[in-house]
C-alpha positions as CSV (number, residue, x, y, z in Angstrom):
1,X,-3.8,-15.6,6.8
2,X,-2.8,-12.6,4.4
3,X,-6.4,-12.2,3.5
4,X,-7.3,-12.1,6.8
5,X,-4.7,-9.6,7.9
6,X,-6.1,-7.3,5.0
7,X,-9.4,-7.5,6.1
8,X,-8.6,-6.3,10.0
9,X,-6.3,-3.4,8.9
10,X,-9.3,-2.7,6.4
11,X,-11.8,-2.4,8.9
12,X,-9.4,-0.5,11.3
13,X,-9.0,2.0,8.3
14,X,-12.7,2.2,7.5
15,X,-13.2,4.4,10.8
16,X,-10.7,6.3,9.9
17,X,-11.6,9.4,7.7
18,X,-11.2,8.3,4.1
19,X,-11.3,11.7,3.2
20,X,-7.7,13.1,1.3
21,X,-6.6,16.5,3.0
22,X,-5.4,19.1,0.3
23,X,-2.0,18.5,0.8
24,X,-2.3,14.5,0.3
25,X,-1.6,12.5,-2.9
26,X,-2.8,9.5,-4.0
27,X,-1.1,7.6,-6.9
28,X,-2.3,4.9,-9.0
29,X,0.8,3.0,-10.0
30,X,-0.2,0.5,-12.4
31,X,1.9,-2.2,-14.0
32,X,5.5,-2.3,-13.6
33,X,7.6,-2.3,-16.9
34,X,9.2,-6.0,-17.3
35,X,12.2,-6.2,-15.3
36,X,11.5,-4.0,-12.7
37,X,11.3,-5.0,-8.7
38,X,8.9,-4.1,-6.6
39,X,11.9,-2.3,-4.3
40,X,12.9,-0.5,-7.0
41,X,9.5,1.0,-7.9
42,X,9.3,1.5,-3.9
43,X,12.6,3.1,-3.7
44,X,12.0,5.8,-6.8
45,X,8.7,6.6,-5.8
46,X,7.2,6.2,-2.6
47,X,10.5,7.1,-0.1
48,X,10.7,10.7,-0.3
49,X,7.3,11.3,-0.2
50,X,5.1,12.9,3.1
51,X,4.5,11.1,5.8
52,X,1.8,9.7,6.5
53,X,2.0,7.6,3.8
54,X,1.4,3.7,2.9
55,X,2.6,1.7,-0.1
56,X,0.3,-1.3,-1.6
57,X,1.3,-3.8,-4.1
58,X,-0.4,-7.0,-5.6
59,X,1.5,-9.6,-7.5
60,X,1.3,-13.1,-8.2
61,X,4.8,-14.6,-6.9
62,X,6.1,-11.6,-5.1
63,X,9.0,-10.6,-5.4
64,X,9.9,-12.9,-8.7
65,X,7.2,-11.3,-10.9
66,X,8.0,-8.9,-13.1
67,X,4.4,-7.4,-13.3
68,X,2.7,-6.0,-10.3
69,X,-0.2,-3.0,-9.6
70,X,0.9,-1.0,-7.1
71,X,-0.8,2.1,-5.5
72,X,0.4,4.8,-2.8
73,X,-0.8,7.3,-1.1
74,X,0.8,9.9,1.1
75,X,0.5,13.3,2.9
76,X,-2.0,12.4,5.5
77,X,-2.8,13.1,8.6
78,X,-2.8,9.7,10.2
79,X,-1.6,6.3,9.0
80,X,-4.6,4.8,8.6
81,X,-6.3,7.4,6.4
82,X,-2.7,6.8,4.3
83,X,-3.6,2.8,4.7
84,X,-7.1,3.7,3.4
85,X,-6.3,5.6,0.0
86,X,-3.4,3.5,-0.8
87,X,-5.1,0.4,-0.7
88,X,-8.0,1.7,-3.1
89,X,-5.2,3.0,-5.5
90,X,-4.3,-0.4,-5.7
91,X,-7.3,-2.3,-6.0
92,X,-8.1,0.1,-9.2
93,X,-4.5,-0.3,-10.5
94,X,-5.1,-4.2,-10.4
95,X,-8.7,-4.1,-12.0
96,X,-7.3,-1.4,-14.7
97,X,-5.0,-4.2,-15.4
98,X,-6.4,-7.8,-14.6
99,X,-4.8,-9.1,-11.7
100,X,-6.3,-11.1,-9.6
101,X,-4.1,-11.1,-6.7
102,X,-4.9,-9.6,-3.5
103,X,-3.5,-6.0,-2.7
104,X,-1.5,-6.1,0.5
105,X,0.6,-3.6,2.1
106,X,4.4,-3.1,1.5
107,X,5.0,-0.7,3.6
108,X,3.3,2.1,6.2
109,X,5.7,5.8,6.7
110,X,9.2,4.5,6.3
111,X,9.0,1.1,7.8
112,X,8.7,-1.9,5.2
113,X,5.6,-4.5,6.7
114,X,5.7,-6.8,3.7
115,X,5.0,-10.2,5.5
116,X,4.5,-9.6,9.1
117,X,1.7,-10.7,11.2
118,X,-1.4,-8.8,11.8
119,X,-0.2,-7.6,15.4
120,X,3.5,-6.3,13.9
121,X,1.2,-4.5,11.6
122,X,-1.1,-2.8,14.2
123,X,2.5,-2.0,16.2
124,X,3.8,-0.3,13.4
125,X,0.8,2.0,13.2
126,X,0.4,2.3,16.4
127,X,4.2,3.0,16.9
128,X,3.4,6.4,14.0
């Protein structure tokens, strides 16, 4: 069902313009030292950024595993082109560093979607 979900807010994001305005940042995250949650590396780098922003992680046993790739992207001028460049941050940070888990979103502006279905997803963009 995940994968699934990934691939509709994937193809919703591909007619947005995947283009980064000036003022956007992407970030490609990488592995997380051992020890450190996924909420923590959330918390110190993705809150006080822009909106729109999105926040993509891929992990094997989330949230038990200490290694994750992560990627974010913020400063744009929709959600979905945020969606768009922070799930290609992500899919290089997990082939920079072998994982072979999926790269799913954690969380879109300042609301947290880890886990929800894929029509709380499209609410919560539609919503920004």
């Amino acid at each position: 069902m995940r994968y699934l979900s990934i691939l509709l807010l994937l193809a919703a994001c591909a007619t947005a313009s995947t283009s980064t305005p000036s003022s956007a940042q992407s970030i490609i995250d990488g592995e997380a030292p051992t020890g450190l949650k996924i909420e923590d590396h959330y918390a110190a780098t993705y809150l006080d950024k822009p909106n729109h922003k999105a926040f993509a992680v891929a992990t094997g046993s989330f949230p038990e595993q200490d290694g994750f790739a992560s990627g974010l992207s913020s400063g744009h001028s929709s959600p979905q082109g945020a969606m768009t460049a922070a799930m290609v941050s992500c899919n290089k940070a997990k082939a920079r560093f072998n994982i072979d888990e999926e790269c799913l979103f954690y969380a879109i502006n300042d609301t947290v979607v880890w886990g929800m279905s894929v029509e709380e997803l499209r609410a919560v963009v539609d919503s920004y």
